[in-house]
C-alpha positions as CSV (number, residue, x, y, z in Angstrom):
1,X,-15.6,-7.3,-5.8
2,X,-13.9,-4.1,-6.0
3,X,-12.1,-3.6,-9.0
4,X,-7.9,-2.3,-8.8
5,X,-8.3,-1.9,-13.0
6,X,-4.7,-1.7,-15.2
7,X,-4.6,0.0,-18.3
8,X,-1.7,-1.3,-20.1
9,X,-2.8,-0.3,-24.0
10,X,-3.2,3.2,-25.6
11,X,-6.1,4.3,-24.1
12,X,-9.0,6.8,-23.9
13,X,-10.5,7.4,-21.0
14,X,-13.6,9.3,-20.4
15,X,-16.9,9.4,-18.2
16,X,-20.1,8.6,-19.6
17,X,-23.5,7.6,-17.7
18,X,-21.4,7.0,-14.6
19,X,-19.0,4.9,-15.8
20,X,-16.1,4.7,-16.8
21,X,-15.2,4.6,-20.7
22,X,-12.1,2.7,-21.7
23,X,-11.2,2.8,-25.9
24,X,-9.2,0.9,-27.1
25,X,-9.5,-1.4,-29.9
26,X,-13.1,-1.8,-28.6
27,X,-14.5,0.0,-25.9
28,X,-15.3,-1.0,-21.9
29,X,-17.4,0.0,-19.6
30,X,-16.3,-0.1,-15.7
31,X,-19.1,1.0,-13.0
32,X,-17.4,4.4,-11.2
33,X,-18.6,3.1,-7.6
34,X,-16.8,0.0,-8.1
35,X,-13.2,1.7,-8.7
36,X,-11.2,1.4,-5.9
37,X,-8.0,2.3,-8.1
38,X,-6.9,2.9,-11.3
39,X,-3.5,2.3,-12.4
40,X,-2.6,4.2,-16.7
41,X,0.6,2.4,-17.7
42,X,1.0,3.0,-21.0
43,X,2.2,7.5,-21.6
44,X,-0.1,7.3,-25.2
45,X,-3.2,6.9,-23.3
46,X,-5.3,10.2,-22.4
47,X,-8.1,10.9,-19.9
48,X,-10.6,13.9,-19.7
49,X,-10.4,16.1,-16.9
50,X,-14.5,15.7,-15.9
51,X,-13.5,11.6,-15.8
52,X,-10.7,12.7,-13.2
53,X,-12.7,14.9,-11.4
54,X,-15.3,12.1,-11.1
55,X,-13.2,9.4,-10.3
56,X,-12.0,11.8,-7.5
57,X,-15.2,12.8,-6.1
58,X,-15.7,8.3,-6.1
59,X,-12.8,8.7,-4.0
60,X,-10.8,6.3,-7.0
61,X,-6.9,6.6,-6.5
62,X,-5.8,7.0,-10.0
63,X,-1.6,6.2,-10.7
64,X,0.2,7.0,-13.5
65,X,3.4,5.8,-14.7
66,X,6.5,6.9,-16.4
67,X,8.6,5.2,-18.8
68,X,9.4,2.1,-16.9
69,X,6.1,1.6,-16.3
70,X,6.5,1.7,-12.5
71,X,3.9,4.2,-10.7
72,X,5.1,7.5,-10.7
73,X,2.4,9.8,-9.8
74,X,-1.0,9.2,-7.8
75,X,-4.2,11.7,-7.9
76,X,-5.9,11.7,-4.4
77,X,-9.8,12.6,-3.5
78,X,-8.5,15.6,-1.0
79,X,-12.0,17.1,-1.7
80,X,-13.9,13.8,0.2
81,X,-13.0,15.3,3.4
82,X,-14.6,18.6,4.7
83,X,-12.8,19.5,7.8
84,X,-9.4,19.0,6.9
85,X,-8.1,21.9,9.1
86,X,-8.9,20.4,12.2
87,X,-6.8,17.2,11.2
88,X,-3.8,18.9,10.3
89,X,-3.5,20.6,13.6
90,X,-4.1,17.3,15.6
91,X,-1.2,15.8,13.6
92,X,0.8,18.7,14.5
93,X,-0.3,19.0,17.9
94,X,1.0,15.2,18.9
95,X,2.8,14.5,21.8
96,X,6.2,13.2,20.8
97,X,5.7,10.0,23.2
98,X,2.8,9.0,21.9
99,X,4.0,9.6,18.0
100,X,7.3,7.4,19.4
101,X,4.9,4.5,21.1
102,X,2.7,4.4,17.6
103,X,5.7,4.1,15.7
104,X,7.1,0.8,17.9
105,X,3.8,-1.4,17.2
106,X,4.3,-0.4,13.9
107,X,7.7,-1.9,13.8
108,X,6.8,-5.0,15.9
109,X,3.6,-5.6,13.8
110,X,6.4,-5.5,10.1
111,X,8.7,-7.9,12.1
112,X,6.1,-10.1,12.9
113,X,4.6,-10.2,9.5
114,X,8.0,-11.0,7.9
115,X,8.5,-13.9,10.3
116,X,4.9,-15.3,9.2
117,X,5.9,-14.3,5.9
118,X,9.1,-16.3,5.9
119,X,6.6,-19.3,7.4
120,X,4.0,-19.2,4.6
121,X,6.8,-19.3,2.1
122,X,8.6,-22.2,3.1
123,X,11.6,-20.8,5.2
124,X,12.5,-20.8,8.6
125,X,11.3,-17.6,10.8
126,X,14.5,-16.5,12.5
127,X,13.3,-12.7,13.1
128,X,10.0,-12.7,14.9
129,X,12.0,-12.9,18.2
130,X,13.3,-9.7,17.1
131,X,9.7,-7.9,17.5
132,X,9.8,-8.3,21.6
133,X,13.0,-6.3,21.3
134,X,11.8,-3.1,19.7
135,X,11.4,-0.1,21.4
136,X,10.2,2.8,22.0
137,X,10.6,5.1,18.5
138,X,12.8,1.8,17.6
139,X,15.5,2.8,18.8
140,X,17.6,0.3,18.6
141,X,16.9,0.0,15.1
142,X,15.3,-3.6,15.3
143,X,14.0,-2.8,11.5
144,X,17.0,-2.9,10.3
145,X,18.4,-5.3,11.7
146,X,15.2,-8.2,11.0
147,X,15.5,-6.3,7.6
148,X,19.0,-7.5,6.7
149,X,18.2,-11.2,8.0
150,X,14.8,-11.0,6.3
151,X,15.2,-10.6,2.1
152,X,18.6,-13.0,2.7
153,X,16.5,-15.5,3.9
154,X,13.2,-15.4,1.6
155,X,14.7,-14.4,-1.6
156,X,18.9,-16.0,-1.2
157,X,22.1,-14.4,0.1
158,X,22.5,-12.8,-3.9
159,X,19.5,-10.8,-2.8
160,X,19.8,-7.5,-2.4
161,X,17.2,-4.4,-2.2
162,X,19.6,-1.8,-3.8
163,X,19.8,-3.8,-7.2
164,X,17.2,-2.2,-9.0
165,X,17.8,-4.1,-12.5
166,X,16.9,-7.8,-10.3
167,X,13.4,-8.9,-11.5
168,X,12.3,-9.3,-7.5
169,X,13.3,-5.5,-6.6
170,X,11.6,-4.5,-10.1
171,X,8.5,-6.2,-8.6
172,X,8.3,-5.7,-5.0
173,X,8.7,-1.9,-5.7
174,X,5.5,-2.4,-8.1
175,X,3.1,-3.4,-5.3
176,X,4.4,-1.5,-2.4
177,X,3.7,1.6,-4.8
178,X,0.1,0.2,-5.5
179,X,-0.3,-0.2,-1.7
180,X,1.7,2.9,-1.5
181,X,-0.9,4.4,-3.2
182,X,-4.0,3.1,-1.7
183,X,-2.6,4.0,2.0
184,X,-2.1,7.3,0.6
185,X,-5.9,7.9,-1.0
186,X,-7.5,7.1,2.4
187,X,-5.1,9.3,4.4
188,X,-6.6,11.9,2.0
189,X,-10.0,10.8,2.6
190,X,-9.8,11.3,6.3
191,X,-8.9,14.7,5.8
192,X,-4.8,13.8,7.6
193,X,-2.1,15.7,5.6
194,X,0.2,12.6,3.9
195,X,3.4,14.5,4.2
196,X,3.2,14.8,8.0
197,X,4.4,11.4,9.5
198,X,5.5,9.8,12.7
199,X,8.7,8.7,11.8
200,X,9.5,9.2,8.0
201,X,9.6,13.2,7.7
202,X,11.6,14.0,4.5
203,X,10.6,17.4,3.4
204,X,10.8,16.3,0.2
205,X,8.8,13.7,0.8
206,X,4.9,14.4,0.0
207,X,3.3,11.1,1.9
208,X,6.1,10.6,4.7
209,X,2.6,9.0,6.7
210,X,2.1,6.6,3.7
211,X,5.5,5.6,4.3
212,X,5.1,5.2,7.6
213,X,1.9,3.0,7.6
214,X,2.9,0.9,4.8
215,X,5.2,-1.2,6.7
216,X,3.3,-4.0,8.2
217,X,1.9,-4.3,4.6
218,X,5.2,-5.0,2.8
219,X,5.4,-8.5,3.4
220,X,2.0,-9.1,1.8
221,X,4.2,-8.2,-1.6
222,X,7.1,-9.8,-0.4
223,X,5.5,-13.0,0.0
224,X,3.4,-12.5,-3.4
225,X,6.7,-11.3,-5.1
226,X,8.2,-14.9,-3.7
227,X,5.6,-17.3,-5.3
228,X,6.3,-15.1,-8.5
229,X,9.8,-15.7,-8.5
230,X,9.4,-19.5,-7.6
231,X,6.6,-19.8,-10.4
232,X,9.2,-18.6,-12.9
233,X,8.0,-15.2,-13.4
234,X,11.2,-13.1,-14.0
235,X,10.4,-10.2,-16.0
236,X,7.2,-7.9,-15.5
237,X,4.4,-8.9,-18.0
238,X,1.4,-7.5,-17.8
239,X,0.1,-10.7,-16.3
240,X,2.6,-9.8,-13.1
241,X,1.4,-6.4,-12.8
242,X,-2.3,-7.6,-12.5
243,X,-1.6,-9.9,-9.9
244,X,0.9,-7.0,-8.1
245,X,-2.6,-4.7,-8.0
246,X,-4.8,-7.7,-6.9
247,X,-3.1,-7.7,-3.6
248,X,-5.3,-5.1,-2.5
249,X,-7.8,-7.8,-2.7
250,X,-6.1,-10.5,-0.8
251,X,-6.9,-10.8,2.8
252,X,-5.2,-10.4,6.0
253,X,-6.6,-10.5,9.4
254,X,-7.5,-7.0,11.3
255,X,-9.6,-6.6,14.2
256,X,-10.3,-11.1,14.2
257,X,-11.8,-10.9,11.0
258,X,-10.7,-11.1,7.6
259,X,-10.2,-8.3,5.2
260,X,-8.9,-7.9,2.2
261,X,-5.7,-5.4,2.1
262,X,-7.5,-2.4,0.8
263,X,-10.5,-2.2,3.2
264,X,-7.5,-3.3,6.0
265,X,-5.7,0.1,5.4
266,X,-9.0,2.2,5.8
267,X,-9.2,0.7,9.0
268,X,-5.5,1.5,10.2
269,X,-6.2,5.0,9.5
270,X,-9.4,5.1,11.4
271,X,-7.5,4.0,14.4
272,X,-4.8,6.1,13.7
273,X,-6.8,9.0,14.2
274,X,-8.9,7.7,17.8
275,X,-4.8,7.5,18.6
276,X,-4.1,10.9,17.9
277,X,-7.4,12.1,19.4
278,X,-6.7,9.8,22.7
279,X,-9.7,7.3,22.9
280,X,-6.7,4.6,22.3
281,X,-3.5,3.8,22.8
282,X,-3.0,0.5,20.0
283,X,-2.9,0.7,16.7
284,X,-5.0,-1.4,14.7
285,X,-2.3,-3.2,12.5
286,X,-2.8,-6.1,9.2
287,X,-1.6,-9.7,10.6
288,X,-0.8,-11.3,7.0
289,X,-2.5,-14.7,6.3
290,X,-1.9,-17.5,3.4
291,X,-1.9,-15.7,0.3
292,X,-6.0,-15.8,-1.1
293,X,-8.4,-12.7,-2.8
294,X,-10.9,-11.9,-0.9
295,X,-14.3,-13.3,-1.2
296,X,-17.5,-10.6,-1.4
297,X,-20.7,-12.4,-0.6
């Protein structure tokens, strides 16, 4: 299985006989090729520059984090991709309809994933209706609006997502970072430029497409972030972050078959780009499933 590792001790990390070198106490060994991401949480810990430029060249997402030990910085592989030039101007050169249409299945396929969401956990789905009513661009704001019914209903009418200091909001902004993240590495793999999005387009924002692309994927945290919560998991132990990073390794279905989350966003951005090139109109899009880590034979 591909490894999502979490450093949550003083560290030193280095490269050594193609692996990677973890001292702490005592010293691991993690196979590079097996790296999808690695995530430093503890600021005492140091890494050579040759380990991050071979974790790069592996095409490892590597995310730092500050002193709340939430992810604050991500390095990406930009140098896996050859012909980034090319990419750039195809994302520029998109037809507004088009970029519009995209943007609508990815709205439908986030409301339909928080209805199954609100299924798998136990609640009644009283938003999936709300998928067959979103437009074109969304303009009618449909995300909102399944958005406001959605957290009430999974996580109680005290919830809310602007309260940072509540133990759920603490988590769920842990994993969609991770995810975050990962959507953002393979965006740099393919060469697309991450700030350049179909609807999100901050200027200040450097991965307004991660943002974008991330959506259907939420409620694979959200539903993680529930069974937390109901397990009795308030605070977030190191125990919680593991499990918050292991969602890249729980599986949804994409294409009939099931993936797990991480090889699921590779594909979304493979048919991202045969939609901007014009060999199809549909997005590939994650339907969530039961929550279960993927199993490698």
């Amino acid at each position: 299985m591909y490894k999502n590792l979490l450093i949550e001790s003083k560290a030193h990390i280095s490269f050594q006989h193609n692996q990677l070198r973890v001292e702490t106490e005592d010293v691991h060994h993690f196979p590079i090729e097996d790296l999808n991401s690695l995530v430093v949480s503890n600021r005492a810990s140091t890494i050579t520059v040759y380990c991050l430029d071979a974790l790069a060249k592996n095409g490892t997402c590597v995310i730092t984090c500050g002193n709340n030990y939430h992810p604050t910085g991500v390095q990406l592989p930009f140098g896996a991709y050859s012909r980034r030039l090319p990419m750039i101007k195809l994302q520029f050169n998109q037809p507004r309809p088009r970029v519009k249409k995209l943007w609508q299945q990815i709205i439908k396929q986030k409301i339909l994933n928080q209805g199954k969401c609100l299924q798998l956990s136990g609640q009644e789905d009283s938003i999936s209706f709300l998928a067959d009513k979103v437009k074109s661009g969304d303009s009618g704001n449909m995300e909102s609006v399944a958005a406001n019914k959605y957290f009430t209903i999974l996580f109680g009418k005290a919830f809310s997502r602007q309260e940072d200091d509540m133990a759920g909001n603490a988590m769920l902004n842990y994993g969609y970072a991770v995810i975050r993240a990962s959507i953002a590495r393979f965006i740099a793999v393919y060469g697309l430029e991450p700030s350049v999005g179909l609807f999100h387009h901050s200027e200040q924002n450097n991965f307004n497409l991660a943002d974008d692309l991330i959506e259907p994927f939420r409620p694979v945290i959200d539903m993680l972030v529930y069974k937390l919560l109901m397990d009795g998991n308030n605070e977030m132990s190191p125990e919680v972050k593991s499990q918050l990073i292991e969602t890249l390794n729980i599986d949804v279905e994409i294409g009939s078959k099931r993936q797990p989350v991480n090889y699921a966003i590779e594909q979304v951005v493979q048919s991202l780009i045969r939609c901007y090139k014009g060999d199809d109109k549909n997005l590939k899009l994650p339907n969530i499933l039961p929550l279960k880590v993927h199993s490698y034979e």
